[in-house]
N, C-alpha and C positions, 0 to 999 in steps of 0.2 A: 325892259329888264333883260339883259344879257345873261343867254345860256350858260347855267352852270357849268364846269368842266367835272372830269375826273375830280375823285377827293384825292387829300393829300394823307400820305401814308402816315401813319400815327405815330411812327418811332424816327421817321426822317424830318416829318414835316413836307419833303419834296413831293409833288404831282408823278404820277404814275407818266410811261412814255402814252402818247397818244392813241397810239395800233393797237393798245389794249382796251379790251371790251372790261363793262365795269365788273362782270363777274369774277374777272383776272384779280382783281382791287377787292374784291369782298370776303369775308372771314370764310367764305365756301373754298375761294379760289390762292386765299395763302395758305391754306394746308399743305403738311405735308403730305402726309394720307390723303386716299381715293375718299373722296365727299360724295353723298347723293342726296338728295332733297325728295323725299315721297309727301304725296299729299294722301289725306284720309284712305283712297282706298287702295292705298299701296304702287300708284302711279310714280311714275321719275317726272319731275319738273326742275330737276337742276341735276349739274352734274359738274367737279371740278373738270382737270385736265386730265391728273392722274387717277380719278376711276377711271376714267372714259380709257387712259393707257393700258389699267388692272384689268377690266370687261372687255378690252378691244372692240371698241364699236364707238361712233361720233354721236353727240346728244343730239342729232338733228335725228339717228336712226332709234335712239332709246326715248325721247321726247315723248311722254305721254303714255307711254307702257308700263305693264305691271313690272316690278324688278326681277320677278322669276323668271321672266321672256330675255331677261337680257344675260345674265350667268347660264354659263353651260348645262345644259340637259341633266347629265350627270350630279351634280350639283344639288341642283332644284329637286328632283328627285328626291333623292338623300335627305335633304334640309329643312323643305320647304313645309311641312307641316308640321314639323317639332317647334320651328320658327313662329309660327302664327299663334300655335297654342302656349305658347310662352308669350308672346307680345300680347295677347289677350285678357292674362293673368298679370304679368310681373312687369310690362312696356320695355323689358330691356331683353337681347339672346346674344347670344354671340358662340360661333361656329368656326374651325379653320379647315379647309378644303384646298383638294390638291387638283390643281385646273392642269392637264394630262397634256393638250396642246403645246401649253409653254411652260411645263416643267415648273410650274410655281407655285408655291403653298400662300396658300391666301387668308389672314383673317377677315371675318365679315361680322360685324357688331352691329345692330337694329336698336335702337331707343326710337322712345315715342315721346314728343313733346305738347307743347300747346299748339305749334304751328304745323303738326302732324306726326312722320317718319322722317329720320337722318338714318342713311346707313355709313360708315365707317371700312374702308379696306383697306387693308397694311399688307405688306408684301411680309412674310415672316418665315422663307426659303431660308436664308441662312441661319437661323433659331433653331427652324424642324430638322434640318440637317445635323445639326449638332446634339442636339435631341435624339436624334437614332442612332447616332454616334454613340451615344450615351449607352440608350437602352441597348444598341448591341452589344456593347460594351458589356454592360452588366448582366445581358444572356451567355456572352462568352465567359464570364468570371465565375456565374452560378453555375454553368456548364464545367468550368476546371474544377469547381468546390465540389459538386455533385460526383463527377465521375473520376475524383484524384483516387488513388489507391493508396494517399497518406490515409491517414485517422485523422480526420479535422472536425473542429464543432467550432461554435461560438458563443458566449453567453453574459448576460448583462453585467457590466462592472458595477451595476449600485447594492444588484437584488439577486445578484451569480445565477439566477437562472440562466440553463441551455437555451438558445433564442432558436439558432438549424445545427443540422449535423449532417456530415454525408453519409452515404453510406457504409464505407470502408471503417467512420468509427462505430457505427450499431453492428457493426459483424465482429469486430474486436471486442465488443461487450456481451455479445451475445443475444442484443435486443433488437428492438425494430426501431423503425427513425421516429416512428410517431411516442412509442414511451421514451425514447432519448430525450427528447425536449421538453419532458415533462420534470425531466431531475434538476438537481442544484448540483453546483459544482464540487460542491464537498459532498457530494453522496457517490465520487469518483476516484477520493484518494484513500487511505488508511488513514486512521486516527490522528491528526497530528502534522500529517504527514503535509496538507497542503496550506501547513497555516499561513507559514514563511510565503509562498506565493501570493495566497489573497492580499496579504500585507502590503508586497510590496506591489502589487498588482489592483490596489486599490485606487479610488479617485485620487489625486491631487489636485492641488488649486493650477490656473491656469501656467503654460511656461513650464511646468515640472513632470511632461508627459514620460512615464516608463519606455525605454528603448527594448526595440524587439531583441528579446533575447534568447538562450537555452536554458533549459533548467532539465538534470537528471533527479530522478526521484521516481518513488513507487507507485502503484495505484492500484486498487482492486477490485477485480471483473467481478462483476455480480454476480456468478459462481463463487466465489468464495476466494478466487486464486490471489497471490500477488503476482504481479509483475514490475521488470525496472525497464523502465520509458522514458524517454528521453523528447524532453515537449519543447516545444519554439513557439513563445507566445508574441504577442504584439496589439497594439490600440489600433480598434476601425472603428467605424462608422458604420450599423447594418441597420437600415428601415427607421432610422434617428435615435436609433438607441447608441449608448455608449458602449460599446462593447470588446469585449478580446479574443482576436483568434484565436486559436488552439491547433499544431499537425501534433501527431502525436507520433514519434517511432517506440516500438520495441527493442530495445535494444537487449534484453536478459540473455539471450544465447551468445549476444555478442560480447557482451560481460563474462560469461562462463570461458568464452573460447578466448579473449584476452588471458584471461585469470591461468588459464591452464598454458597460452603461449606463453606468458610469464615465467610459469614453472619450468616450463620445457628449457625458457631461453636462460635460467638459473642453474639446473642441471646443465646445461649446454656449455656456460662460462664455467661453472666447475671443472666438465670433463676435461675442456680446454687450456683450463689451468694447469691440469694434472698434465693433460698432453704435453706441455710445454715445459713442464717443469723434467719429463721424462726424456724430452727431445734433448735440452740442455745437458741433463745426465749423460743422454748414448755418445752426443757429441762431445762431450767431455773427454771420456771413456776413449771414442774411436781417437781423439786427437794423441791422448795419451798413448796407448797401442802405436798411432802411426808413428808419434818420436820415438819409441822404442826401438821399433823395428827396422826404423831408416836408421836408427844410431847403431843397432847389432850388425848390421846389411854393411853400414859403413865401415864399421871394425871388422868386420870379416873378411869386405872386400880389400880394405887398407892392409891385412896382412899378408890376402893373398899376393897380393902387387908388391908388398915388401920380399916375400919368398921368391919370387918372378924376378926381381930385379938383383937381388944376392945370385942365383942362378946367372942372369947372366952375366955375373960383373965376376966376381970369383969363378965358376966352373964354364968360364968361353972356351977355355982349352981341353976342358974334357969332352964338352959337347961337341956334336957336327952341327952342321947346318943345319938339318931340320928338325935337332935339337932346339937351337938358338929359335927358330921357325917355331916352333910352338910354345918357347918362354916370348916369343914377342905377341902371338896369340893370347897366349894369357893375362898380357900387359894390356894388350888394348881392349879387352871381352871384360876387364873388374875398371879398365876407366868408362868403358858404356855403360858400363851396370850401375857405377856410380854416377852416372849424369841423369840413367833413369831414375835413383831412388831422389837426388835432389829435385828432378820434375815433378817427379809422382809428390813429394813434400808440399813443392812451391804450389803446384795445382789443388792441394786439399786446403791451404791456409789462403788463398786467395781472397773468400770469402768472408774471414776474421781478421785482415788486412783493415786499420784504423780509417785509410780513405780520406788523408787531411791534402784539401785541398792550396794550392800556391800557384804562382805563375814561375814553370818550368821551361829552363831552353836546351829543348833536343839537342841539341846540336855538341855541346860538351861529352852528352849521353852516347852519342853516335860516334863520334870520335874515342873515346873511349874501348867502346865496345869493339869498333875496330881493331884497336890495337891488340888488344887480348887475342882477337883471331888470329890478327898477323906473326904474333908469337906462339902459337902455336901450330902456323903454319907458314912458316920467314919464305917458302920459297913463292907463296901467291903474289900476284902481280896484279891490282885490284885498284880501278879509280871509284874515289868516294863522291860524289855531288850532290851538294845543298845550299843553301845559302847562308850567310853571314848567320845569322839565329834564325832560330825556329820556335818564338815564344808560345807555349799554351796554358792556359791552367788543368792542373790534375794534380795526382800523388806522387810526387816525385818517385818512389821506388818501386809503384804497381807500373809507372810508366817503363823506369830502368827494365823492369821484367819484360814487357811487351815487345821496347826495342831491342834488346837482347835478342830475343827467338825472332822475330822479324830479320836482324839481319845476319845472323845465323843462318836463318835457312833459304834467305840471296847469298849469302858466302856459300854456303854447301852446293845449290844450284847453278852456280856458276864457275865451280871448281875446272869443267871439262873445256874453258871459254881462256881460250889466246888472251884479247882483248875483252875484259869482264871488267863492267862498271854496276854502281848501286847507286840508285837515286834515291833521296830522302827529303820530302817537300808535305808543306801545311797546304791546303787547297780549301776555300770554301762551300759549307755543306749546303743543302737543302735547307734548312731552318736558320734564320739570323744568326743565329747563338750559337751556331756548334762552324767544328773547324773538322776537314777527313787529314789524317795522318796515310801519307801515302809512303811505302817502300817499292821500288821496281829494281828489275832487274833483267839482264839481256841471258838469263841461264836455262836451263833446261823446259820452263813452260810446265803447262797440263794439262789434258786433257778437259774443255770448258764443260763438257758433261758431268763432270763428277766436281766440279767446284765443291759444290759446298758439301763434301764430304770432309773438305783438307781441315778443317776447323771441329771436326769430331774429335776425340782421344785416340790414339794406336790405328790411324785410318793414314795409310799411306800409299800413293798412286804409284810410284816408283819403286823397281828392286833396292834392297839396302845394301845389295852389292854394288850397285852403281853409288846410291847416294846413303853412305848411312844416318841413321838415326834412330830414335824413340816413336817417334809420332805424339809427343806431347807438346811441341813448342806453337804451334797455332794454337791449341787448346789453349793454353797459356793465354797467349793473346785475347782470345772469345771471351776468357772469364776477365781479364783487365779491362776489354771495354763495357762489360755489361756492368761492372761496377761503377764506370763511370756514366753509366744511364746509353753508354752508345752502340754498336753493332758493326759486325767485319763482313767481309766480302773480298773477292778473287776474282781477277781477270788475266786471263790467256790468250794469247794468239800461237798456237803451236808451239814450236820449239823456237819461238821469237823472245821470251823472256815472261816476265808474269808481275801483275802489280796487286799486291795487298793492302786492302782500305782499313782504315778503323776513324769509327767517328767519334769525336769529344765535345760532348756540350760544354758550352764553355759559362760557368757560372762564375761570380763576381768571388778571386780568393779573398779571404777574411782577412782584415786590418793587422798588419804584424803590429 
């Protein structure tokens, strides 16, 4: 009769490979779990591959040994007597132990059958791991709930009893943690007050869970008080109850101190009303005054200048020279007087100026403006340089004003100059969108110290015997470009010449 071989595996049908011993092939050795076979008095007589791997040790060194001699010292210790008096009574125990050597948590399960003892061991590292993951988890959570300094509690959504509370809410109430958790949830609000909540804070069927929300509303400390608190509820889970957190803020002082910033910020709109309505008035008032006064100034001075020039057109021949000498004094002192009351006008209206913006070309403007100098002074000798146009957008007449005094005061500064030129060019600025309007000129310069003095009111670096004027015409200028969102500046090299910047955002004019 020819030797049996190996059996053939039950779900292939196929023979096992040869080099395998039959206990490879036996329902001990296809486990996946560590297998161990005891006989009656708790001896090992079988062992798969993966105990022997779980144990560390070969069945040829466990072969015949109590199971306790083959787990760690430690272990055994711990185990081994809880083990026996359980298998004694119930034939079944099962234990998980953490083997220190190789870091691995072990379960060990003992049944007792007809053919003796089986033990069972499962590697169950990555379970316990997660496991502690867990529980630290939920020491770290009970540690936040415990020592929050909100008011937090929680309590059953079927039967609203408090389930925990920490302690920030029993000190809000006035109680201890252990009577907290004895209350119902409605022995926490006012009459009435927490119906709307429970309601909507009640069970639903599955699919229709309440979203964490706020809710303002009162409640009242077992002293008797009320207060308004402002609660954030939400659905957990605590120890398998169904339940709803609860922080609780106080908000009542902060309700008092709105309620009164309210008031404050009502009187505040009031006052401001009144202010503005007052500011409108003065400004009314000052504007009316100011055409008054520039209109009498002008009729005063229009007549002084008429007597002045009757003077010296009829009585040349009674007068002498320094007669004639101080009726031309008095000609030219009522036309400065009158260019100041026009500045001093053009300077206070600057800011009630409409400000409609269009795309304007300097360059008509600057010619212009030229000419009126020239006529007034035919013997200047003055090259103008720019280019063909000088497109920007602005107000056309806050811009006429700006160029005006701009090249006015290069015509005046370059009065003492042989050869005197003014240049007028767009340049672009620092930002995309904006353009520097630049004026130069080769005349008397200033001192780089005191720039930005030249763009104050009545602030002039130079005698007005040498250069006369008002000291209003950069003012001018400072308030044209701040209207149009821009900003001026000066630059000097000595008595080399001097360039005045003004910058103009340049925004999109509106569709004619």
């Amino acid at each position: 009769m020819p030797e049996r071989g190996p059996p053939e595996n039950e779900l292939t049908g196929k023979a096992p490979p040869a080099e395998l011993t039959m206990l490879d092939w036996s329902p001990l050795g296809l486990a996946n779990d560590g297998m161990v076979r005891l006989d009656g008095s708790g001896r090992i007589t079988d062992a798969n591959a993966r105990a022997l791997e779980l144990l560390q040790c070969t069945l040829e060194a466990v072969s015949g040994r109590d199971i306790w001699d083959a787990v760690p010292e430690e272990i055994a210790e711990q185990h081994e007597s809880a083990t026996i008096k359980a298998m004694q009574t119930s034939g079944r125990h099962a234990f998980v132990a953490h083997q220190r050597f190789e870091g691995r948590w072990i379960e060990y399960t003992f049944r007792r059958d007809a053919s003796g003892q089986a033990v069972s061991l499962s590697d169950v590292s990555s379970t316990q791991r997660l496991q502690h993951l867990l529980e630290d988890s939920e020491r770290y959570n009970q540690l936040l709930f415990d020592a929050n300094p909100t008011a937090m509690w929680m309590f059953d959504r079927r039967s609203l009893r408090i389930l925990a509370a920490n302690q920030a809410a029993a000190s809000f109430y006035g109680i201890s943690r252990r009577e907290f958790v004895t209350l119902r949830m409605d022995a926490l609000f006012d009459d009435g007050e927490g119906a709307a909540l429970m309601s909507d804070l009640a069970p639903r069927e599955a699919g229709r869970e309440v979203r964490f929300e706020l809710r303002l509303c009162k409640q009242r400390k077992l002293d008797g008080g009320l207060v308004l608190v402002e609660l954030a509820c939400g659905h957990v889970m605590w120890n398998e109850h169904q339940a709803v957190l609860v922080s609780l803020a106080d908000v009542t002082q902060r309700h008092l101190g709105d309620s009164a910033l309210r008031r404050v910020n009502a009187e505040l709109g009031l006052a401001l009303a009144q202010r503005q309505t007052e500011l409108v008035t003065a400004r009314r008032d000052l504007d009316a005054f100011t055409h008054a006064v520039s209109s009498d100034l002008r009729d005063s001075l229009h007549v002084a200048n008429g007597f002045a020039t009757t003077l010296a057109e009829k009585y040349a021949s009674v007068l002498d020279g320094q007669g004639m000498h101080y009726v031309s004094r008095i000609q030219a002192s009522t036309r400065q007087l009158a260019r100041l009351v026009d500045d001093l006008r053009t300077l206070a209206q600057l800011s009630q100026l409409s400000g409609d913006l269009e795309t304007v070309d300097l360059v008509p403007l600057c010619r212009s403006q030229i000419a009126d100098l020239t006529k007034r002074d035919p013997d200047r000798v003055l090259a103008l340089e720019m280019t063909a146009t000088l497109p920007v957008v602005g107000d056309r007449r806050l811009l006429g004003m700006a160029l005006a005094c701009m090249l006015e005061n290069a015509w005046k500064f370059t009065s003492k100059k042989t050869e005197a030129w003014i240049k007028v060019a767009l340049l672009p600025g620092k930002l995309p969108d904006a353009l520097v309007l630049v004026v130069s000129d080769n005349g008397a310069g200033f001192d780089a110290a005191y720039g930005e003095k030249l763009f104050s009111a009545f602030q002039r670096l130079h005698s007005s015997a040498d250069f006369p004027g008002n000291g209003l015409g950069l003012a001018i200028v400072k308030g044209v470009a701040a209207r149009h969102g821009g900003e001026v500046w000066a630059e000097s090299a000595g008595q080399s010449g001097a360039s005045f910047f003004m910058t103009l955002p340049q925004g999109a004019p509106p569709a004619p």
